[in-house]
Backbone as a chain_set.jsonl record, in Angstrom:
{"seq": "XXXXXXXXXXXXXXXXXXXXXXXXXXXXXXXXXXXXXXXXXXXXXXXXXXXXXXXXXXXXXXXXXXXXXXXXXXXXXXXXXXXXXXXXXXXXXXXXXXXXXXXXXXXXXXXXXXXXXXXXXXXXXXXXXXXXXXXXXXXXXXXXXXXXXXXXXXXXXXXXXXXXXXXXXXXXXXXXXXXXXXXXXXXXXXXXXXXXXXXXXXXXXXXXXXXXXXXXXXX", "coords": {"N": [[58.363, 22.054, 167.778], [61.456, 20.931, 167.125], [64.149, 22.565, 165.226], [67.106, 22.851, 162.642], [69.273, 24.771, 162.177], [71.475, 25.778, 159.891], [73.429, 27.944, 159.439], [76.204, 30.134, 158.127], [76.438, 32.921, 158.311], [76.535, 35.032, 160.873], [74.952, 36.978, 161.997], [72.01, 36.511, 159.754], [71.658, 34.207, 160.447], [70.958, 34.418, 163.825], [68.743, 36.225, 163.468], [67.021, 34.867, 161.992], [67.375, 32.701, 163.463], [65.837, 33.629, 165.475], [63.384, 34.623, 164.355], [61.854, 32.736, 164.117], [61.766, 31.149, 166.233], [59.812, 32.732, 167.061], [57.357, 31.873, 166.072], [56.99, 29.493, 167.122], [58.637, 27.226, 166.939], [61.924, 25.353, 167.971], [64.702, 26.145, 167.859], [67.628, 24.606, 166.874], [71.095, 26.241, 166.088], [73.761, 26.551, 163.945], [77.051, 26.973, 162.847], [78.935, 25.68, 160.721], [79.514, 22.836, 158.578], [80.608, 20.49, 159.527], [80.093, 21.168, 162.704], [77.534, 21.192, 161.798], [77.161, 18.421, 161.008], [77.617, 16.948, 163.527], [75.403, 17.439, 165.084], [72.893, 17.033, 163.534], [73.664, 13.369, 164.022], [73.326, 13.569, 166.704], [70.656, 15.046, 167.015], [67.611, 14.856, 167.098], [65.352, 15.912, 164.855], [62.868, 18.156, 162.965], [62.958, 19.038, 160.571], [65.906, 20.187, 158.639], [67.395, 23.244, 158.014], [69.415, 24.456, 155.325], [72.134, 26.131, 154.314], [73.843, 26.37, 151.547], [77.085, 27.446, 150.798], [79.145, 27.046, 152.858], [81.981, 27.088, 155.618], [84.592, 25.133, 155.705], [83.618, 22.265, 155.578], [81.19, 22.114, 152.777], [77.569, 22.667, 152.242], [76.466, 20.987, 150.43], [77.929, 18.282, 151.036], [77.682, 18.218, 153.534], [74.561, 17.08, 153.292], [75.003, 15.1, 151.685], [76.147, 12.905, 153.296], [74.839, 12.963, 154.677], [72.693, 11.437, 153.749], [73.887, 9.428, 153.181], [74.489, 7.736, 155.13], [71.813, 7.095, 156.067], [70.196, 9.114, 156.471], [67.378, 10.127, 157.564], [66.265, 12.988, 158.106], [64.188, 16.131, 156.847], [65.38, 17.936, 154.483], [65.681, 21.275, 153.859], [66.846, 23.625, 151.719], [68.656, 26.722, 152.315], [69.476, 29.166, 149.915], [71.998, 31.267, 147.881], [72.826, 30.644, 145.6], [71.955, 30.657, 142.642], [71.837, 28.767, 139.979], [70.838, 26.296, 138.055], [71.977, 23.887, 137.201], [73.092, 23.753, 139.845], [70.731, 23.225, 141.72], [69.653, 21.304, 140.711], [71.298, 19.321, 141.063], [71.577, 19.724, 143.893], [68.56, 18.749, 144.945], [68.929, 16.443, 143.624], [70.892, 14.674, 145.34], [69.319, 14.606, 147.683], [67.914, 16.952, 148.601], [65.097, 17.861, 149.923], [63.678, 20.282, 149.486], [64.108, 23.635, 148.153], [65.305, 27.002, 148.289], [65.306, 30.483, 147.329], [68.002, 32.477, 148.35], [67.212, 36.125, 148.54], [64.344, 35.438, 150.748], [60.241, 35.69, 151.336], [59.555, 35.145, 154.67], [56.957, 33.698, 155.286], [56.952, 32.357, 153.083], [58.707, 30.533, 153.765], [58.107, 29.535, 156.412], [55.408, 28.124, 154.732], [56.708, 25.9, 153.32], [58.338, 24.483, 155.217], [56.413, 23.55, 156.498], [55.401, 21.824, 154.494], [57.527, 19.695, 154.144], [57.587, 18.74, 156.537], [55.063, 17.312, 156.528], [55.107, 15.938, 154.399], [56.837, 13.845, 155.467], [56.069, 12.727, 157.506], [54.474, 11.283, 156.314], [51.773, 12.351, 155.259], [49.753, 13.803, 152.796], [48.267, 15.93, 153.224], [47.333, 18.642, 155.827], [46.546, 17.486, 158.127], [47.486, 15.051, 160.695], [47.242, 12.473, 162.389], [44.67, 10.423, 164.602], [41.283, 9.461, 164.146], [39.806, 10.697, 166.359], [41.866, 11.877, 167.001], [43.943, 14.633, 166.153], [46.388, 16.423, 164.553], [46.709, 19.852, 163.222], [48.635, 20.656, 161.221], [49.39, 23.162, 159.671], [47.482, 25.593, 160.841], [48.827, 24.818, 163.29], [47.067, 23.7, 165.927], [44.904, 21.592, 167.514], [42.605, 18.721, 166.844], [39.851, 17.633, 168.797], [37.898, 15.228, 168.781], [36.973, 16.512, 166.394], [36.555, 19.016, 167.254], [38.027, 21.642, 168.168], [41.57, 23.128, 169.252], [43.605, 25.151, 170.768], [46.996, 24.958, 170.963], [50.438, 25.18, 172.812], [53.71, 25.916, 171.917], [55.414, 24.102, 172.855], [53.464, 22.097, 173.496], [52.38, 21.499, 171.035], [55.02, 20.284, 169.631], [54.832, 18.078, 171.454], [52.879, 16.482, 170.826], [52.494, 16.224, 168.216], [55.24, 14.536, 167.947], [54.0, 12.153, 168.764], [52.072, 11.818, 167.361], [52.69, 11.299, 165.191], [53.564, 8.436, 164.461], [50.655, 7.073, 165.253], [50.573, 4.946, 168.074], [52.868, 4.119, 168.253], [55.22, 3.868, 171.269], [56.9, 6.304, 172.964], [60.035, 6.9, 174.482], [60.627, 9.13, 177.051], [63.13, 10.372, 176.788], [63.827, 10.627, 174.008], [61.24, 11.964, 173.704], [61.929, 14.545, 174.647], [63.51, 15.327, 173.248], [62.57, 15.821, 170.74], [60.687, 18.267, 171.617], [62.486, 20.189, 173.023], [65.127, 22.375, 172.43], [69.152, 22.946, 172.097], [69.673, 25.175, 174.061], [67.783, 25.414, 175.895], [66.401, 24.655, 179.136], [65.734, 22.068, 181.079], [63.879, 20.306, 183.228], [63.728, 17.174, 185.264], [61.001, 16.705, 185.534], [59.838, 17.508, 183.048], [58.503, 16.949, 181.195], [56.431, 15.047, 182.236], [54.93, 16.814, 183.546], [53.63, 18.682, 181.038], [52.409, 16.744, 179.928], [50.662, 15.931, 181.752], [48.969, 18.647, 181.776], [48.228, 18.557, 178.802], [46.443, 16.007, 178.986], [44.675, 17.052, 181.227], [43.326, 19.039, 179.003], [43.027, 17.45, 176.767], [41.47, 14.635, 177.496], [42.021, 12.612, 179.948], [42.748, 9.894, 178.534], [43.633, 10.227, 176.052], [46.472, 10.815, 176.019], [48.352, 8.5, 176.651], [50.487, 6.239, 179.438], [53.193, 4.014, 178.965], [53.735, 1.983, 181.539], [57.197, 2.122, 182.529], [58.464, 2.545, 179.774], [57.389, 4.477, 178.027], [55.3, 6.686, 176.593], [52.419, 7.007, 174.607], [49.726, 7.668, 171.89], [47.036, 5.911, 171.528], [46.379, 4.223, 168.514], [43.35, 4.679, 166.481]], "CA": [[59.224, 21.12, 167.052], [62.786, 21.445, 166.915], [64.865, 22.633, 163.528], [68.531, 22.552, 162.913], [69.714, 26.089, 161.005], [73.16, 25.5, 159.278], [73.923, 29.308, 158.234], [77.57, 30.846, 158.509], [76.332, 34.295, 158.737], [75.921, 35.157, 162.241], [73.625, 37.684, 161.878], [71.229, 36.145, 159.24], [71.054, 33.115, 162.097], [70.409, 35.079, 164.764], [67.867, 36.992, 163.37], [66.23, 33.99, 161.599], [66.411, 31.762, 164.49], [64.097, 34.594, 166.678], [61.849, 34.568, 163.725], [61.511, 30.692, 163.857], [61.069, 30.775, 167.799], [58.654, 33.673, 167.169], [56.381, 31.204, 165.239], [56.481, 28.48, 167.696], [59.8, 26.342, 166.693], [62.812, 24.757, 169.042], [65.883, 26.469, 167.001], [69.242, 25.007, 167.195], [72.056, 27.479, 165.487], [75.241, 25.895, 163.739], [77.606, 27.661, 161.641], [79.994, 25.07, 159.668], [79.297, 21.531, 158.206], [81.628, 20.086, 160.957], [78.712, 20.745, 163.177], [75.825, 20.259, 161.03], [76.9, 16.686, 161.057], [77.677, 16.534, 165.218], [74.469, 18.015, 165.622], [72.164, 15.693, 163.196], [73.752, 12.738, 164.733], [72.652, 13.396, 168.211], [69.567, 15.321, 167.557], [66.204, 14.317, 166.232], [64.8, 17.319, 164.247], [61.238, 17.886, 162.817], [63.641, 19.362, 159.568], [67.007, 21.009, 158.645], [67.407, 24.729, 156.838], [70.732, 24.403, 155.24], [72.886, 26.952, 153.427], [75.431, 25.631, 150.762], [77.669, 28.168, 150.689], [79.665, 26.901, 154.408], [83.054, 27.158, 155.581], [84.937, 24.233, 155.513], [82.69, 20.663, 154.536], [79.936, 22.906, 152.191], [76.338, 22.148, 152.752], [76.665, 19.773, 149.73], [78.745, 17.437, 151.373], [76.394, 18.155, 154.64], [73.381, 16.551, 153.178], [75.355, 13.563, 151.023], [77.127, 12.132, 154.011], [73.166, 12.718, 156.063], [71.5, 10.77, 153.342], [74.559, 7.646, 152.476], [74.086, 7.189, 156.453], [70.206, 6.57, 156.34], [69.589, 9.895, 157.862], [65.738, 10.686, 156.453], [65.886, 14.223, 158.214], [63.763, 16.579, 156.049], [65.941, 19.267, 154.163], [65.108, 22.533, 153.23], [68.112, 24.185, 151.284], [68.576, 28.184, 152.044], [70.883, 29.599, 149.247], [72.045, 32.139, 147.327], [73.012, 29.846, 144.583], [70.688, 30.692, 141.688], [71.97, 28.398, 138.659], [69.877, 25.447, 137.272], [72.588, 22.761, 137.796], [73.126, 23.801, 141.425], [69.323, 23.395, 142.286], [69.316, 19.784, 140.031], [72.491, 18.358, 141.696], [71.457, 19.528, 145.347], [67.376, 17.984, 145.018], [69.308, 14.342, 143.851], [71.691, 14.216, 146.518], [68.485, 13.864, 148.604], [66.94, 17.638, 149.686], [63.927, 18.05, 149.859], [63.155, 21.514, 148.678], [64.996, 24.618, 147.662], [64.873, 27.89, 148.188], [66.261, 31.382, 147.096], [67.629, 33.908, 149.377], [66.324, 36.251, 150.022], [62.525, 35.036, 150.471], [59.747, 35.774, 152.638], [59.339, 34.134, 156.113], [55.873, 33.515, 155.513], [56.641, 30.811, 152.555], [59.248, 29.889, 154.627], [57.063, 28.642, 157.012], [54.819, 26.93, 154.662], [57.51, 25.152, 152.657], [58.488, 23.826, 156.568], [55.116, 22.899, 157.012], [55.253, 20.658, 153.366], [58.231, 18.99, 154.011], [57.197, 17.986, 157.61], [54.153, 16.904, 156.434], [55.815, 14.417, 153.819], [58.045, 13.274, 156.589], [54.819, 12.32, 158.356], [53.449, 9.883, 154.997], [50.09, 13.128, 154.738], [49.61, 15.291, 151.8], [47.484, 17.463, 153.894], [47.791, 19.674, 157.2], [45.705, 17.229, 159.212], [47.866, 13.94, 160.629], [46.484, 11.798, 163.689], [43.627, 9.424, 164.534], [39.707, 9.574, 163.508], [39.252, 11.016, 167.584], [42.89, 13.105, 168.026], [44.283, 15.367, 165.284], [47.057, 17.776, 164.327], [46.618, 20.477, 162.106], [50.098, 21.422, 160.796], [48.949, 24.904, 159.302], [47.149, 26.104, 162.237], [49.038, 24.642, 165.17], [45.769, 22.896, 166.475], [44.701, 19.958, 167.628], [41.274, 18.374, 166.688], [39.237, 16.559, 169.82], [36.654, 14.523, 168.059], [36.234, 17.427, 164.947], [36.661, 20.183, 167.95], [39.395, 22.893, 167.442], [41.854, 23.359, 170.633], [44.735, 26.068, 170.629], [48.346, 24.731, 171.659], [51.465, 26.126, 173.173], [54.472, 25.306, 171.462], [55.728, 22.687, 173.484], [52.345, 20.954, 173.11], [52.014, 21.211, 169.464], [55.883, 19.308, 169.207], [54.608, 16.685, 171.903], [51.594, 16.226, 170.02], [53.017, 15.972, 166.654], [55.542, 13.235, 168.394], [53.334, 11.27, 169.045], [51.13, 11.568, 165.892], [53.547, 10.726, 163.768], [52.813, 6.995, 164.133], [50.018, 6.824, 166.426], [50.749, 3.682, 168.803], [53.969, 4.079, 168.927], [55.729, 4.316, 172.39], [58.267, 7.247, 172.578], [60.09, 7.24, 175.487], [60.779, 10.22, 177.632], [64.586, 10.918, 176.153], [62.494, 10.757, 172.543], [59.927, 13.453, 173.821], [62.721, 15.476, 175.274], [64.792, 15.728, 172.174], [61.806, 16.689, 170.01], [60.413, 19.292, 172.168], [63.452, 21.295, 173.304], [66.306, 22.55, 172.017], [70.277, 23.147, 173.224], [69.942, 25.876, 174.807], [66.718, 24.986, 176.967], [66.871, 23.86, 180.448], [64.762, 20.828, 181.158], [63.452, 19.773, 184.676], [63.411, 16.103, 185.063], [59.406, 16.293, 185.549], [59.215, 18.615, 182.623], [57.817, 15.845, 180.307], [55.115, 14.625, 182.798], [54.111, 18.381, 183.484], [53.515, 18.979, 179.813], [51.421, 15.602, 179.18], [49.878, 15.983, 182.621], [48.58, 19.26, 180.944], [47.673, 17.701, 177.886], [45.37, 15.345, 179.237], [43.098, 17.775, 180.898], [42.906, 19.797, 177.884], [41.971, 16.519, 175.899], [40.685, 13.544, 178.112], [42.741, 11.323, 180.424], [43.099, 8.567, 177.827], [44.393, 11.075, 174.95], [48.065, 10.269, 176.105], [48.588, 6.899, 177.439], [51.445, 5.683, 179.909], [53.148, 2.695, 178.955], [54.967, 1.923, 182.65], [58.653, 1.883, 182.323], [58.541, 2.505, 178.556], [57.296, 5.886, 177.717], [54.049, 7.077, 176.676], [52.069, 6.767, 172.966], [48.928, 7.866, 171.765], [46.011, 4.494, 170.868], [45.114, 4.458, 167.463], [41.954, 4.164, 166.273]], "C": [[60.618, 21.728, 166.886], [63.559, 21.36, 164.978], [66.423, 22.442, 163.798], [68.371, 23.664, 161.891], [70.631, 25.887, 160.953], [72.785, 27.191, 158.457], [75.191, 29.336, 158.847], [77.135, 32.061, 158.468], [75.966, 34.37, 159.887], [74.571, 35.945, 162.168], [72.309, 37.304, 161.536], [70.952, 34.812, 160.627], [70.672, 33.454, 163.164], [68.943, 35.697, 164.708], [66.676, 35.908, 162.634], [65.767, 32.6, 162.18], [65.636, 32.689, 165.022], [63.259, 34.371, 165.608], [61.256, 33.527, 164.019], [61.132, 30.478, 165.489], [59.909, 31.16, 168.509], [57.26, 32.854, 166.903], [56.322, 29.884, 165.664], [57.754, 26.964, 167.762], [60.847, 26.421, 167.743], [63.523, 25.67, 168.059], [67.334, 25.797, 167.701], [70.388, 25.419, 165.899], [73.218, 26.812, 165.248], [75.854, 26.782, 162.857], [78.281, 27.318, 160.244], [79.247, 23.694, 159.643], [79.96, 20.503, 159.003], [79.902, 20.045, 162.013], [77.47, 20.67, 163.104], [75.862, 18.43, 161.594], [76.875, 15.992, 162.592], [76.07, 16.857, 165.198], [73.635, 17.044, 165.028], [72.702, 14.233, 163.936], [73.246, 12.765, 166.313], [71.254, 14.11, 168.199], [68.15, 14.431, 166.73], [64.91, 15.543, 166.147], [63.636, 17.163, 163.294], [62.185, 18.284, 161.018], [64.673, 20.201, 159.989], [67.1, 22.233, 157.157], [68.679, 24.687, 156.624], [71.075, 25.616, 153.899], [74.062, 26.147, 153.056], [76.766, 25.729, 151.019], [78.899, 28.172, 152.839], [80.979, 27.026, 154.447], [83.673, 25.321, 155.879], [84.305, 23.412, 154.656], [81.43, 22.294, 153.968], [78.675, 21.827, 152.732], [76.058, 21.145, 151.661], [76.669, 18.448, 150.196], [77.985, 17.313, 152.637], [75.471, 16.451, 154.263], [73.839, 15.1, 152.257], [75.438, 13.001, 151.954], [75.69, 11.877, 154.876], [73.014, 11.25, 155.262], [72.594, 9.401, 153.15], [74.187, 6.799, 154.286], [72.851, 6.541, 156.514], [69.37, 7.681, 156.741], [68.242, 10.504, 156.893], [65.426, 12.335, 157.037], [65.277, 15.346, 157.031], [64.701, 17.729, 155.967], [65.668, 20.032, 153.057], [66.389, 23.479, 153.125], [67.699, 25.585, 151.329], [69.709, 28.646, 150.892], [70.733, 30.557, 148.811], [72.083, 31.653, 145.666], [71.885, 29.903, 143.413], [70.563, 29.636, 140.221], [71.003, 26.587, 139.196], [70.833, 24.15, 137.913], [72.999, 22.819, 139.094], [71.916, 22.874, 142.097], [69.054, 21.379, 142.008], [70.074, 18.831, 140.924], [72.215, 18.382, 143.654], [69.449, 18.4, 145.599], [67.95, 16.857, 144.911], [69.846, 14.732, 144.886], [70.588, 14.231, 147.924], [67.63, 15.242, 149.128], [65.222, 17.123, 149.234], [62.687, 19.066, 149.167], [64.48, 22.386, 148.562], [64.309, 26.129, 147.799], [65.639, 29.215, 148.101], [66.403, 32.1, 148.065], [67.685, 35.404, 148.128], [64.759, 36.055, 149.531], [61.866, 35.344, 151.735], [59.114, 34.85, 153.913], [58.292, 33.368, 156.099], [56.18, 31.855, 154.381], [58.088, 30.138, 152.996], [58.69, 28.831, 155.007], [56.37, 27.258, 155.897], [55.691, 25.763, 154.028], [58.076, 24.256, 153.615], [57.862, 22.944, 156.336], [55.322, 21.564, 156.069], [55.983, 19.45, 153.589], [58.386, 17.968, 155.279], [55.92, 16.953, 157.255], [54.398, 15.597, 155.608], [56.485, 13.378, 154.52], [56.924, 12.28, 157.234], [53.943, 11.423, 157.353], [51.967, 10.883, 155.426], [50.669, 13.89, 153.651], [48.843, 16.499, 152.119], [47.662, 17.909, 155.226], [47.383, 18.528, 158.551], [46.416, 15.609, 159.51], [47.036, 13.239, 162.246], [45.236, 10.22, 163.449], [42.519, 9.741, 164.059], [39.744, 10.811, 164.716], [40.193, 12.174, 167.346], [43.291, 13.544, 166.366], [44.662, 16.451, 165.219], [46.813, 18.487, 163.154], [47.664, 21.175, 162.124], [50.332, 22.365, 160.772], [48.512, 25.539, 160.561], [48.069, 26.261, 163.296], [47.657, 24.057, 165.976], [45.89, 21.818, 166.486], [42.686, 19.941, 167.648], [40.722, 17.419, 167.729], [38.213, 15.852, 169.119], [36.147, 16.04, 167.142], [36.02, 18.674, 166.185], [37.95, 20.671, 168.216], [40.161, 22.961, 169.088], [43.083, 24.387, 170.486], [45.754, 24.695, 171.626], [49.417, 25.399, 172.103], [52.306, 25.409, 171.969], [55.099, 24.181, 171.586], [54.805, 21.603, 173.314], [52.275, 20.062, 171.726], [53.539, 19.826, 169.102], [55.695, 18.361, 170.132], [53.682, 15.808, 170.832], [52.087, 15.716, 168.365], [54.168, 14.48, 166.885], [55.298, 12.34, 167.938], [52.039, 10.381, 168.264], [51.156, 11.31, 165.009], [53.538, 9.403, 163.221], [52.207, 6.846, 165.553], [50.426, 4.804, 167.018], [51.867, 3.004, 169.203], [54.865, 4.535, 170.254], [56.941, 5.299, 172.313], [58.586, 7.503, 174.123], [60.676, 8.71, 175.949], [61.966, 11.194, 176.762], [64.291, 10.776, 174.322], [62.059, 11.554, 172.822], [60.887, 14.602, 173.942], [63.911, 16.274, 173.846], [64.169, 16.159, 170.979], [61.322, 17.771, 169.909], [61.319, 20.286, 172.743], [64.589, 21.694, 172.824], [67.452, 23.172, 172.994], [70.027, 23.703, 174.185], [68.89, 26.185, 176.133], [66.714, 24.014, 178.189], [65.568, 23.073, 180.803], [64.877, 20.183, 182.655], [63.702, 18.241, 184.391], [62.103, 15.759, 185.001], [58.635, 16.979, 183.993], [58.322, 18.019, 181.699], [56.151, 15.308, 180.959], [54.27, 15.864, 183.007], [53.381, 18.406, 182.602], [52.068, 17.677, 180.018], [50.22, 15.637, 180.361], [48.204, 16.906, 182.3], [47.438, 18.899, 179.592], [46.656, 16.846, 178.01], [44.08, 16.004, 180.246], [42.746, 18.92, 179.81], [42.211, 18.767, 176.837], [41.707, 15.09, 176.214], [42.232, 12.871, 178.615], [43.391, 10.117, 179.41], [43.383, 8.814, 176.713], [45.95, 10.55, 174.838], [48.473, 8.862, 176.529], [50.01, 6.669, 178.499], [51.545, 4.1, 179.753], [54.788, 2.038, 180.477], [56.295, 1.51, 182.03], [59.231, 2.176, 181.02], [58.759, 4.107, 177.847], [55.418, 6.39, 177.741], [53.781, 7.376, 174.409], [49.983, 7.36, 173.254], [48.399, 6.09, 170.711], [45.772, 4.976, 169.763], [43.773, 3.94, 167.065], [41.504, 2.458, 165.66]], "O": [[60.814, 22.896, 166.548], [63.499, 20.564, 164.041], [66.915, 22.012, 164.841], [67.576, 23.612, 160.952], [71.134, 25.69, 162.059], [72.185, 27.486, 157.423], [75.412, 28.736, 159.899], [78.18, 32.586, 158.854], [74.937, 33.744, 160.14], [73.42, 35.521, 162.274], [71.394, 37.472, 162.342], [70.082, 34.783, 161.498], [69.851, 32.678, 163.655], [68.141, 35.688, 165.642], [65.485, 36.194, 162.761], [64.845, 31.816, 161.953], [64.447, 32.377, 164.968], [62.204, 33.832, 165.942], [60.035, 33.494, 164.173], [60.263, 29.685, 165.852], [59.275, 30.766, 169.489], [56.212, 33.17, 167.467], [55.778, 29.041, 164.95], [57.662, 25.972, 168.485], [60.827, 27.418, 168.465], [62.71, 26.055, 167.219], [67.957, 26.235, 168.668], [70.371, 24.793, 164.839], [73.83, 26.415, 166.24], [75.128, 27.383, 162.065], [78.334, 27.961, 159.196], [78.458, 23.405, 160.543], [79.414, 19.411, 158.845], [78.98, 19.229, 162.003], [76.58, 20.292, 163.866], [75.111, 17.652, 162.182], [76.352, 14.916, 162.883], [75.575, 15.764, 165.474], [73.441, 16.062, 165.744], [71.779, 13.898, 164.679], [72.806, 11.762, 166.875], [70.562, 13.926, 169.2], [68.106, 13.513, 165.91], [64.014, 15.904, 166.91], [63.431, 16.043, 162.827], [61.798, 17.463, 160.187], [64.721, 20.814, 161.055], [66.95, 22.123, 155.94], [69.363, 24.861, 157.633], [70.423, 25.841, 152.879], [74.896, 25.532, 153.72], [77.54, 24.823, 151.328], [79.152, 29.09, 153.618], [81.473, 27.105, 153.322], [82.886, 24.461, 156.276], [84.268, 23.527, 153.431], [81.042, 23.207, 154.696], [78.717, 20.746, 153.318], [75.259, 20.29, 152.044], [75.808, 17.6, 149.957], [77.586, 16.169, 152.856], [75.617, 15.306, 154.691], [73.064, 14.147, 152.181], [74.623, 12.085, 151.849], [75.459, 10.883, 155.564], [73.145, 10.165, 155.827], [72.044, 8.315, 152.967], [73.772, 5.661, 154.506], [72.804, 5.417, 157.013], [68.235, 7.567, 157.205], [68.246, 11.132, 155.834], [64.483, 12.946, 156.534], [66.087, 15.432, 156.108], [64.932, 18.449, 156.938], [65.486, 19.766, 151.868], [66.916, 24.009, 154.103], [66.709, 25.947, 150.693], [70.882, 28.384, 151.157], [69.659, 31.133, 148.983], [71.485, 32.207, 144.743], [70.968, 29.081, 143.428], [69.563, 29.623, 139.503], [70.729, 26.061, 140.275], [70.493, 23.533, 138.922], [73.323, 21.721, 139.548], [72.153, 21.95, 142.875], [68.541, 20.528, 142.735], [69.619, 17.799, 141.419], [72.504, 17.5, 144.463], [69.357, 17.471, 146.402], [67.76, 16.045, 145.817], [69.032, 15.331, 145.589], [70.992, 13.911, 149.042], [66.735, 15.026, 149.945], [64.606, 16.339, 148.513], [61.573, 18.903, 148.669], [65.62, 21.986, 148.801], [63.144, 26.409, 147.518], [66.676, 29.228, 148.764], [65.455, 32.493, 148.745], [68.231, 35.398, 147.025], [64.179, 36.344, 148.484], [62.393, 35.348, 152.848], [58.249, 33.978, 153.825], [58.357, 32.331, 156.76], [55.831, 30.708, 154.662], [58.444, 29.129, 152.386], [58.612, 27.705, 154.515], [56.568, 26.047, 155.997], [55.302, 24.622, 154.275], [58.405, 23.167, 153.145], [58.22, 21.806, 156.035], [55.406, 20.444, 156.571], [55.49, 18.341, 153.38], [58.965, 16.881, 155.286], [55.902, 15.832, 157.764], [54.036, 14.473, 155.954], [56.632, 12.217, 154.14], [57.137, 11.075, 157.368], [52.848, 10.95, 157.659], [51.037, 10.237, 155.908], [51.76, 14.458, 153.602], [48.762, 17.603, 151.58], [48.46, 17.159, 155.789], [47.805, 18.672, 159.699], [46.041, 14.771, 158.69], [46.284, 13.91, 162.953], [45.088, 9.396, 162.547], [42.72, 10.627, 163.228], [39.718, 11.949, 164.247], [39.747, 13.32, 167.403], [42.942, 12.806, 165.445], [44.011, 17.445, 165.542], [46.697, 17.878, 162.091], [47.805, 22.169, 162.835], [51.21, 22.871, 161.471], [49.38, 26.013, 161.293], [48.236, 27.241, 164.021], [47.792, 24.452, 167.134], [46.621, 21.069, 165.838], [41.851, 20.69, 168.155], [41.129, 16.266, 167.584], [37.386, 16.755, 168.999], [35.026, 16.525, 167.298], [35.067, 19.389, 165.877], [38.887, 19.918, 168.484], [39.426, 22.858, 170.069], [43.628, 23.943, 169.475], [45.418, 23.902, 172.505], [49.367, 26.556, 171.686], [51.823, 24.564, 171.216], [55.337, 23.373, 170.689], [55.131, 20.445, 173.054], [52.187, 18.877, 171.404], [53.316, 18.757, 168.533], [56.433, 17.415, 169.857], [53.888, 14.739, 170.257], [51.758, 14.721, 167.719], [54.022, 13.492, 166.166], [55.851, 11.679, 167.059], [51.446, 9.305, 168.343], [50.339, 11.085, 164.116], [53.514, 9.109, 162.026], [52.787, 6.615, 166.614], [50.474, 3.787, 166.327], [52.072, 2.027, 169.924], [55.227, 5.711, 170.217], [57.902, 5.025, 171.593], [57.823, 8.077, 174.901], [61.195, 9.394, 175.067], [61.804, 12.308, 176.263], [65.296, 11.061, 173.67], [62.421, 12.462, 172.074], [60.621, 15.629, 173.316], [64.658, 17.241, 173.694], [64.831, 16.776, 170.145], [61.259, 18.428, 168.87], [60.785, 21.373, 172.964], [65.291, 20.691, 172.951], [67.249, 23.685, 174.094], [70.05, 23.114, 175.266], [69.107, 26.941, 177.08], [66.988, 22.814, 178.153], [64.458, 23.601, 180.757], [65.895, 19.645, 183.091], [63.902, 17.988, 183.203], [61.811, 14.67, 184.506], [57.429, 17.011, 183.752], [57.311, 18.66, 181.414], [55.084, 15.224, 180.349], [53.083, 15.923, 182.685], [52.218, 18.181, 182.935], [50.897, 17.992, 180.23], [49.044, 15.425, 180.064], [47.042, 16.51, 182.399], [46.212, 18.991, 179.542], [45.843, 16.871, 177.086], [42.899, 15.669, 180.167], [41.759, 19.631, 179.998], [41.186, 19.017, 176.204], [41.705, 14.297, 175.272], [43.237, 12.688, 177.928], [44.465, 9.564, 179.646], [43.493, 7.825, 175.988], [46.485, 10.03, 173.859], [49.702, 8.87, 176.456], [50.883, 7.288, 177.891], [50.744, 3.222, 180.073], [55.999, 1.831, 180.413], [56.403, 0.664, 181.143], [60.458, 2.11, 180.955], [59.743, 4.677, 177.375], [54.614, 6.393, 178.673], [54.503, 7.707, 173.468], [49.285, 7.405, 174.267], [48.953, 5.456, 169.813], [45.091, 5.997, 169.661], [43.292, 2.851, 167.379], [40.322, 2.142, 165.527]]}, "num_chains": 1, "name": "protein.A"}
């Protein structure tokens, strides 16, 4: 699944996108609120890690101008910012969560996991059909109540597509979930992947809808 990191420290971004790519995530890397907002406009991100504290537009002004648009991207505020009315005034203006720096990676992660998972209308790890099923926490997928490991690329097709089972997502949809900037993309690389996918979990797991895209049946 792809993220969007808004830090201005180079370093801390560098070193906290590899963690985030380490653990299975797309990363794309911005520095200023200028291109926070280019970047949400054209991408379509599983969530955004935003730091306040930006040069020019602040990450304030970021996440107002997301949410007066319509933009429902899930955000997960990084700051330094420790006071009470900071924390009150950034949750209204629409995040999602909050979090202090410095914290460890691990509830990083799950605080990800939560806010994807809301994004997705579950309160628990497990979204999909009765038959197909992602497990958020893990990274798994469930075949009829049987456990399957994923790559990374799988897990953000899969999640796609699970998000409202029966919905068609076409190709330039799959492509913009599963990879990020700086990833070079075949034109087949989409059918590869799902090709994949369907002998790992039955022919009729993925569906093709000619000319359209491709959706998973719900139950």
């Amino acid at each position: 699944m792809r993220v969007l990191l808004v830090e201005d420290d180079d370093m801390i971004r560098r070193s906290l996108g590899a963690a985030l790519e380490a653990a299975g995530w797309s990363v794309d890397g911005v520095r200023d609120g200028e291109l926070a907002q280019s970047a949400l406009a054209d991408g379509d991100y599983a969530c955004m890690l935003l730091d306040l504290g930006l040069p020019g537009r602040d990450g304030t002004e970021v996440l107002r101008r997301a949410r007066e648009r319509g933009d429902a991207t899930p955000v997960l505020v990084l700051t330094a910012r420790d006071g009470l009315d900071e924390r009150i005034r950034t949750l209204d203006l629409g995040a999602d969560d909050y979090l202090l720096k410095p914290f460890q990676f691990s509830e990083l992660l799950a605080r990800m996991r939560a806010v994807v998972r809301r994004r997705s209308g579950s309160a628990h790890s497990l979204i999909g059909t009765a038959a197909l099923q992602l497990d958020l926490t893990t990274r798994e997928v469930l075949v009829n109540g049987v456990r399957e490991a994923l790559t990374a690329r799988e897990f953000a097709l899969l999640h796609a597509l699970l998000e409202r089972p029966g919905a068609i997502l076409s190709r330039e949809q799959l492509e913009s979930r599963i990879y990020g900037w700086g990833e070079e993309v075949t034109s087949n690389a989409v059918d590869v992947l799902i090709h994949g996918m369907r002998r790992k979990l039955g022919a009729e797991a993925i569906r093709n809808v000619r000319g359209l895209g491709w959706r998973v049946v719900p139950a």
